[in-house]
C-alpha positions as CSV (number, residue, x, y, z in Angstrom):
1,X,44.3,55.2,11.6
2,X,41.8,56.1,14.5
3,X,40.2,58.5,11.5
4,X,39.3,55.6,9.5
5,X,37.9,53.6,12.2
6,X,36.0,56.0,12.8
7,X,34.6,56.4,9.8
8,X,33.9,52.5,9.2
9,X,32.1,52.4,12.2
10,X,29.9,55.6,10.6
11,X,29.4,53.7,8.0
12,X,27.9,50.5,9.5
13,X,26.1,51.7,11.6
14,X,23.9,53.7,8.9
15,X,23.8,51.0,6.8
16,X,21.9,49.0,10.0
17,X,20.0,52.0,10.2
18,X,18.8,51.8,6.5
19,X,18.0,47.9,6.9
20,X,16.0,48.6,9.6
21,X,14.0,51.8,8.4
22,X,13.2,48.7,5.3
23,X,12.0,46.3,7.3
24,X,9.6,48.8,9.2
25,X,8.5,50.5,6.3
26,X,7.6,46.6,4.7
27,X,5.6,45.6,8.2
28,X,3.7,49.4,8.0
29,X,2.9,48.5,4.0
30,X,1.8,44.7,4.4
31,X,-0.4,45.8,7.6
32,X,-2.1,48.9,5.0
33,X,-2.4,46.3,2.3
34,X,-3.5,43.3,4.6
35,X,-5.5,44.3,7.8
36,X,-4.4,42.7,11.2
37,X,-8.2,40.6,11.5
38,X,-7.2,38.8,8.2
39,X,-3.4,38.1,8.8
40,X,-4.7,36.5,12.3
41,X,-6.8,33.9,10.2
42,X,-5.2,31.1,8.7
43,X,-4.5,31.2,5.2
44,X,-5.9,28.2,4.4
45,X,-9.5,28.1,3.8
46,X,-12.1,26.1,6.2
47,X,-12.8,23.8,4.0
48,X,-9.9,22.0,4.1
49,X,-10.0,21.6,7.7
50,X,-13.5,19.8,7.2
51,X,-12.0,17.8,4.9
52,X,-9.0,16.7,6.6
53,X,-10.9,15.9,9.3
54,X,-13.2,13.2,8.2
55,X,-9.8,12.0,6.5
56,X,-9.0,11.4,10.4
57,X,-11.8,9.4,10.8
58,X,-11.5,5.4,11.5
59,X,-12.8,3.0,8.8
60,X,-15.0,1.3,11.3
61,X,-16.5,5.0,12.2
62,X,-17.1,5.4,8.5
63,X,-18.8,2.0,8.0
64,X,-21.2,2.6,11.1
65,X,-21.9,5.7,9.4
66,X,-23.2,4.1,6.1
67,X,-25.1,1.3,7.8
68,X,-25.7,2.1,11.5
69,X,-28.9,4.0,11.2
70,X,-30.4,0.2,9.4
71,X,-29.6,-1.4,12.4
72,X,-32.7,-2.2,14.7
73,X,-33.9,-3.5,17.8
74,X,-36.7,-6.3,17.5
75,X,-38.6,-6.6,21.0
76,X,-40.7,-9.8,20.5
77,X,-43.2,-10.9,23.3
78,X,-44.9,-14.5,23.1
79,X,-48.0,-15.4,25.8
80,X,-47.6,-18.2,27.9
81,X,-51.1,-19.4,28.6
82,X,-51.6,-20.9,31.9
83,X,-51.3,-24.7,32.7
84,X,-52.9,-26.8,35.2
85,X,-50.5,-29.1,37.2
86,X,-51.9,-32.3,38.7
87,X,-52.4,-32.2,42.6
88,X,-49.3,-34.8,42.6
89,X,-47.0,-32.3,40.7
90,X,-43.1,-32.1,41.6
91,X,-43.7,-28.5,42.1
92,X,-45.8,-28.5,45.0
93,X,-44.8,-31.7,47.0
94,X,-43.4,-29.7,49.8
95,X,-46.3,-29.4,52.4
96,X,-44.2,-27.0,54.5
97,X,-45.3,-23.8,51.7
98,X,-49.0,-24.7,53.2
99,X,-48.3,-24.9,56.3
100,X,-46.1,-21.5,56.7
101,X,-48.8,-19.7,54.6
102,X,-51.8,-21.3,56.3
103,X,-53.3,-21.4,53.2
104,X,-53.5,-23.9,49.7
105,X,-51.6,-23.4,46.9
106,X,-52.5,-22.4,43.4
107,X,-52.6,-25.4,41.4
108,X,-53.8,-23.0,38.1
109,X,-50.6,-21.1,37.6
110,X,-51.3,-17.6,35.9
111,X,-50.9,-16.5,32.1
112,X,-47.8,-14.3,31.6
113,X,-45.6,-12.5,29.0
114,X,-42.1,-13.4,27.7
115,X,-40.3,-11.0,26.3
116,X,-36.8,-11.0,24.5
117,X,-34.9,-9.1,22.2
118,X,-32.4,-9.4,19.5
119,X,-31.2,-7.1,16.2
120,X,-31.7,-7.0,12.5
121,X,-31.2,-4.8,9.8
122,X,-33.5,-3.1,6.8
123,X,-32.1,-4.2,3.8
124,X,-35.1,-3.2,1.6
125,X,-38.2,-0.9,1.4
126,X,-39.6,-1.3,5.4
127,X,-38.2,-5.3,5.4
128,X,-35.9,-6.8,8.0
129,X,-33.3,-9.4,8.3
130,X,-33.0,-11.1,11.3
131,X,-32.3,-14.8,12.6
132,X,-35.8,-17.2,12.9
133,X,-34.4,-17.8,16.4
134,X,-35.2,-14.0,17.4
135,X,-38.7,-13.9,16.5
136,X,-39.4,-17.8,16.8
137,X,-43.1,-18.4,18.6
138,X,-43.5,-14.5,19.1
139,X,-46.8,-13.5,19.3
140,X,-45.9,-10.0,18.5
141,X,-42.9,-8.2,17.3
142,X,-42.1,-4.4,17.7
143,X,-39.4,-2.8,15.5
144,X,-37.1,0.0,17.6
145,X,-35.4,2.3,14.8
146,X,-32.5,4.5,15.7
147,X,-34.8,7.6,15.9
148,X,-36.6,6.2,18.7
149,X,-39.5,4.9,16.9
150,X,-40.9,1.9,17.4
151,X,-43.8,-0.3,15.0
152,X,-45.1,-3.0,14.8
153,X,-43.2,-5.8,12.9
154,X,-45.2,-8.8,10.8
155,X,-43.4,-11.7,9.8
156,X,-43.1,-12.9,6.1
157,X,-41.7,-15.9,6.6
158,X,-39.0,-18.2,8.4
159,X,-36.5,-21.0,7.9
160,X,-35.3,-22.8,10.8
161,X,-32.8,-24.5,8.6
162,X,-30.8,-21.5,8.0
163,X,-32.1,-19.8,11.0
164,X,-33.2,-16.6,9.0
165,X,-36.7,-14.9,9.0
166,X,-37.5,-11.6,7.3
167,X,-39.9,-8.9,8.2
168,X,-42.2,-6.2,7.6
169,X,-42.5,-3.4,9.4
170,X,-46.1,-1.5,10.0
171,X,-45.5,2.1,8.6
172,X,-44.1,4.3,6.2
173,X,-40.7,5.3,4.7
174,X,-38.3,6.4,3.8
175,X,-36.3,3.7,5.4
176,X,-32.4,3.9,6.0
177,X,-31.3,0.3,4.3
178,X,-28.1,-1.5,4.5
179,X,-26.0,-1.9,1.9
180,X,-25.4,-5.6,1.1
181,X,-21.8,-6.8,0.5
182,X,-20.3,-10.1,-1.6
183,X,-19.7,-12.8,0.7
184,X,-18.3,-14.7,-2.1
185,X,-15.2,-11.6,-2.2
186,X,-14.4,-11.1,1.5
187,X,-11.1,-13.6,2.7
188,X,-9.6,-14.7,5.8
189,X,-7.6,-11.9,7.5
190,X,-10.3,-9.2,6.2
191,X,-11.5,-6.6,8.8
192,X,-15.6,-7.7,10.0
193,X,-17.7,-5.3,12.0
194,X,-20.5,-6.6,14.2
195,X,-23.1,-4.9,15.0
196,X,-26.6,-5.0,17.1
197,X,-28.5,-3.3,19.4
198,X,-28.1,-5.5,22.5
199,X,-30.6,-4.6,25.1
200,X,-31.8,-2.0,23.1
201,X,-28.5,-0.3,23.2
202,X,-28.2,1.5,20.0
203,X,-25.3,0.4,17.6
204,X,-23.3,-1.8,19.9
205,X,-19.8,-2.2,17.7
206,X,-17.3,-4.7,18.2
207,X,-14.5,-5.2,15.9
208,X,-12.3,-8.7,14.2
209,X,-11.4,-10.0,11.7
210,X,-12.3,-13.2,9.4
211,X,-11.1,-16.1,10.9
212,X,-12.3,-19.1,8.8
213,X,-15.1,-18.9,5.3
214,X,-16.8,-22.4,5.5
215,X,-17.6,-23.7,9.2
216,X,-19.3,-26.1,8.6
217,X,-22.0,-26.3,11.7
218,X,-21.5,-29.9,12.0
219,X,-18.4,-29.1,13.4
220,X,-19.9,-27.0,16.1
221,X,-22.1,-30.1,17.7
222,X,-25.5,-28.5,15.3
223,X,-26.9,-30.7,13.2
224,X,-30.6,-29.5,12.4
225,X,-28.9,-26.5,10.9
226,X,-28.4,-27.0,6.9
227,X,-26.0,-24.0,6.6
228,X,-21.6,-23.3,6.2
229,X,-21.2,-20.0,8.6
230,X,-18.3,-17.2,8.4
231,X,-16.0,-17.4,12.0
232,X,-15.2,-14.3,13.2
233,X,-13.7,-13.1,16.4
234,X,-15.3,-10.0,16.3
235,X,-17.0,-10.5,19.3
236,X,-21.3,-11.4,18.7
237,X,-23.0,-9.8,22.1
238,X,-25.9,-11.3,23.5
239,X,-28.7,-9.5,21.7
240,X,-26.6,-8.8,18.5
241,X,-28.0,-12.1,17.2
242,X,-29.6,-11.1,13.7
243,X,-27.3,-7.9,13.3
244,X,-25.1,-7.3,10.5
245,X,-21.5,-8.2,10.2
246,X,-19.8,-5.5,7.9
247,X,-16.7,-5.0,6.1
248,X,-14.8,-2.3,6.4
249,X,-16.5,-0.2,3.5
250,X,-19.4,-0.5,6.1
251,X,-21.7,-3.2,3.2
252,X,-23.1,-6.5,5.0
253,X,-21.3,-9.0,4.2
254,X,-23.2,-11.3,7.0
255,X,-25.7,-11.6,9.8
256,X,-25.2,-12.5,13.2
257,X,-26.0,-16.0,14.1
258,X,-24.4,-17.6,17.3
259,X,-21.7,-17.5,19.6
260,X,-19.9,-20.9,20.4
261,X,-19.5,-21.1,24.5
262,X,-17.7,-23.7,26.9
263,X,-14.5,-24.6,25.3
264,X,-13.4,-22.7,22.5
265,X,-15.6,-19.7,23.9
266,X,-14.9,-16.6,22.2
267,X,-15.9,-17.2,18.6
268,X,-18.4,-15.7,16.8
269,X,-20.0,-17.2,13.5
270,X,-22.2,-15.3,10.9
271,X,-24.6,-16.8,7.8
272,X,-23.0,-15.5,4.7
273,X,-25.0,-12.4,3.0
274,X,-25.2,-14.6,-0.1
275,X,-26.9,-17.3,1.6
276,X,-29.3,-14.8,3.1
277,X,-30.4,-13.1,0.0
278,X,-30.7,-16.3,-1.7
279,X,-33.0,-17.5,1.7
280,X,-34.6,-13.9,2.2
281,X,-36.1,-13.5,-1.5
282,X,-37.5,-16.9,-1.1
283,X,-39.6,-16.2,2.3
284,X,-40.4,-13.4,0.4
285,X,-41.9,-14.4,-2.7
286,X,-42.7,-18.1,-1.6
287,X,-43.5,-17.7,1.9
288,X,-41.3,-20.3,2.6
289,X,-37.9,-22.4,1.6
290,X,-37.5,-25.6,-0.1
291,X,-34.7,-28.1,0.9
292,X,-33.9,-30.6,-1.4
293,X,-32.2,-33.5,0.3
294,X,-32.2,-37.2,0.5
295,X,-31.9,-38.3,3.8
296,X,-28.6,-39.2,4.9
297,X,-26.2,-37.8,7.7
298,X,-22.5,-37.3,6.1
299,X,-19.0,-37.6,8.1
300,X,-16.1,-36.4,6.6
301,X,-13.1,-38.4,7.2
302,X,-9.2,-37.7,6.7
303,X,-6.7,-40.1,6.3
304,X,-3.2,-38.5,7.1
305,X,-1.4,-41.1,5.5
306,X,-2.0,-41.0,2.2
307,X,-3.7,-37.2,2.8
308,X,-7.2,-37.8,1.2
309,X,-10.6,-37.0,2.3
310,X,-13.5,-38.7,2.2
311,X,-17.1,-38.5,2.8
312,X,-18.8,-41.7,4.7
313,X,-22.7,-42.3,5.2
314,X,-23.3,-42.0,9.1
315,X,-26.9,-42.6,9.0
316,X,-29.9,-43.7,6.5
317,X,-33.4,-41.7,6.9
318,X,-36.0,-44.4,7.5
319,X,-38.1,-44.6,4.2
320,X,-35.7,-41.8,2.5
321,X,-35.2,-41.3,-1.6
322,X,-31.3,-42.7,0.2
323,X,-33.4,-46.1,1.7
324,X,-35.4,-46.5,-1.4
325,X,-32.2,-46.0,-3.9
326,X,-30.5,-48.5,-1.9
327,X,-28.0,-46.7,-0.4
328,X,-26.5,-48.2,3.5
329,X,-24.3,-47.1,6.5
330,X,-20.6,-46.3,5.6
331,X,-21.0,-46.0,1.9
332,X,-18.3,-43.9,1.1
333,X,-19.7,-41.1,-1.0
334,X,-17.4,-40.4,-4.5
335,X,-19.4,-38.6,-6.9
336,X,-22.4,-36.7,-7.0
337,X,-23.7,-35.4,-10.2
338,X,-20.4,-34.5,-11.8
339,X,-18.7,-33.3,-8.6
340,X,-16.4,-35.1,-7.0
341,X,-16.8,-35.3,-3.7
342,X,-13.9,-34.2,-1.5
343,X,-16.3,-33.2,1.5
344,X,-19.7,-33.3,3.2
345,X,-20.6,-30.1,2.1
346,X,-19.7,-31.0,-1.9
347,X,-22.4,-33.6,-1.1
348,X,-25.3,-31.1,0.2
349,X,-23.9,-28.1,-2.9
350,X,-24.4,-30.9,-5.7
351,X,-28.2,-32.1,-4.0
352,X,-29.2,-28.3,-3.6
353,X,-28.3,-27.2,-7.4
354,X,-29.7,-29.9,-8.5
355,X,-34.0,-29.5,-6.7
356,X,-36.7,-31.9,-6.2
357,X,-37.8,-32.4,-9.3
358,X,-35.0,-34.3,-10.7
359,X,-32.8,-37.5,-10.8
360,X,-29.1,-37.3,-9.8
361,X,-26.4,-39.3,-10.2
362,X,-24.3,-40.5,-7.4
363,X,-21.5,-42.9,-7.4
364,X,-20.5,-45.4,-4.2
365,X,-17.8,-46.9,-2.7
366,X,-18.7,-50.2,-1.1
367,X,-16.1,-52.9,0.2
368,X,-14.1,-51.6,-3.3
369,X,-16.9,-52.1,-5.1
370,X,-18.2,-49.1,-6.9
371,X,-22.3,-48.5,-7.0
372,X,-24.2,-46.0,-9.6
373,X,-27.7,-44.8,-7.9
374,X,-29.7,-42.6,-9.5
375,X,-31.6,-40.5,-6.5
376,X,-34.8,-38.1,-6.4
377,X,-34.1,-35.3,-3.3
378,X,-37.7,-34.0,-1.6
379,X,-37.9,-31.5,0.6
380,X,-36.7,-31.8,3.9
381,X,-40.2,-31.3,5.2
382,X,-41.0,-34.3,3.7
383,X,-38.5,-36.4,5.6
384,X,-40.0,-34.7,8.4
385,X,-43.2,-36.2,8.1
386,X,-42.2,-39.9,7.8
């Protein structure tokens, strides 16, 4: 019995012997056939590093990446020329400045320089977006681009209606440009990107999402604004005003336009790209905008009873198409054209489709009687000058 233990034993222990001498031999063969500097690399090629890499990168890096470098600073400057005060002025009723000085006071202030700044973006060959508010009175306008250059900027044309001006910059391309989006497409819920170049800091980003399509600016206490703006709460920086609000493939799907302070502080609200292209091409090949309108103020009205809306005439332009047609205070507003009219803004739609140059058709509500007017919009301009 011992014998044959003995001999078991033998026998396992060679056989462990005979693994190992095979797993030896295999490591000397693979390191003959594969040298130790290549079984150190990965096996995997670089390549796919590179590429999983940029997989790891954000949507909002990506869409700074396709638009950032259109982004620019606009440093506008505007001359104040002095003024003379009169001798009685508020400003220099204190007699105790003279008499600490021992000496008179200027009464012929100095000429000085304003400067400000604000954002845009180039959306075409060496032309730029902005808001009219940015570049409003400048004398002159510089252009910052993201590779430090700065030129000189001349402006093609404003409207203060939309508040959007366009402009040309002094040099040559090629030009990094934007790529514009579909307002008309984006939702509420849908990521939106701001971005400027507050204080000449270089892409400034701030991220939201879409918060309401059609504020109407009425809404907001503006009412020399002819405009429906995208809400955001991406927040709008001071100095981003005229940058581009992105979606998250990085195209413009707005611009910039104002942030609402005091109460309800902390939203952001943007012209819709649409609207902009439709304004930008106009300044562009017209040098400025027509209006068509016919010169009454609208309030819309909901009653919560019978949940209808309705749109009421709040006030009648003096010598208007609106006075001359014969239309009055609280004339409730039913059709226009052959819209029904559910809200202000179906009122100002219908009047803008349809131009100056043309009749339209609009249908009253007066003490339940109903009233057919024909009306002929002008320009606002026109209204301006009455």
């Amino acid at each position: 019995m011992y014998l044959k233990k003995l001999k078991n034993i033998k026998k396992t222990k060679l056989k462990s012997f005979k693994h190992n001498k095979f797993i030896l031999s295999s490591a000397i063969t693979i390191s003959i056939l594969y040298p130790s500097n290549i079984i150190s690399q990965p096996l995997i090629k670089q390549k796919f590093y590179e590429i999983n890499e940029n997989s790891n990168k954000s949507f909002i890096t990506k869409a700074i990446e396709k638009t950032g470098s259109s982004v620019v600073t606009i440093e506008t400057q505007r001359y104040i020329k002095k003024r003379k005060f009169p001798r009685n002025s508020q400003l220099f009723l204190d007699p105790y400045f003279e008499r600490f000085f021992g000496l008179d006071l200027p009464y012929n202030n100095q000429p000085s320089i304003e400067q400000s700044q604000g954002s845009g973006f180039i959306f075409a060959d060496g032309i730029v977006m902005t808001n009219a508010h940015v570049v409003n009175g400048s004398d002159q306008v510089i252009v910052g681009l993201k590779n430090g250059k700065k030129l000189k900027g001349k402006l093609i044309g404003q409207d203060f209606f939309t508040d959007l001006a366009v402009l040309q910059i002094e040099g040559k391309g090629p030009w990094p440009k934007a790529k514009l989006g579909d307002s008309t497409k984006i939702k509420v819920g849908d990521w939106a990107i701001a971005v400027g170049n507050p204080f000449g800091l270089e892409n400034t980003v701030t991220l939201g999402i879409i918060s309401n399509l059609k504020r109407n600016v009425a809404q907001l206490g503006i009412y020399d604004k002819k405009l429906e703006l995208i809400q955001t709460d991406a927040a709008i920086n001071p100095g981003n005003s005229g940058g581009p609000l992105l979606n998250s493939d990085g195209e413009v799907i707005g611009i910039n336009t104002l942030i609402r302070s005091g109460p309800g502080a902390g939203l952001s609200f943007a012209i819709p790209i649409n609207k902009a292209k439709e304004i930008a091409y106009q300044l562009i090949n017209n040098g400025k905008v027509i209006h068509p309108m016919i010169g009454i103020s609208l309030i819309d009205k909901s009653n919560f009873e019978t949940t209808m809306n309705s749109v009421t005439v709040g006030y009648v332009v003096p010598n208007s198409p609106a006075e001359k047609s014969g239309i009055v205070v609280n004339d409730i507003i039913i059709k226009v054209g052959n819209k029904n009219i559910e809200k202000a803004s179906d009122v100002i739609n219908e009047i803008t489709k349809n131009g100056i140059k043309k009749q339209i058709n609009i249908v009253l509500k007066r003490k339940n009687q109903f009233i057919k007017l024909k009306v002929k919009p002008t320009d606002v301009t026109n209204l301006q000058n009455k």
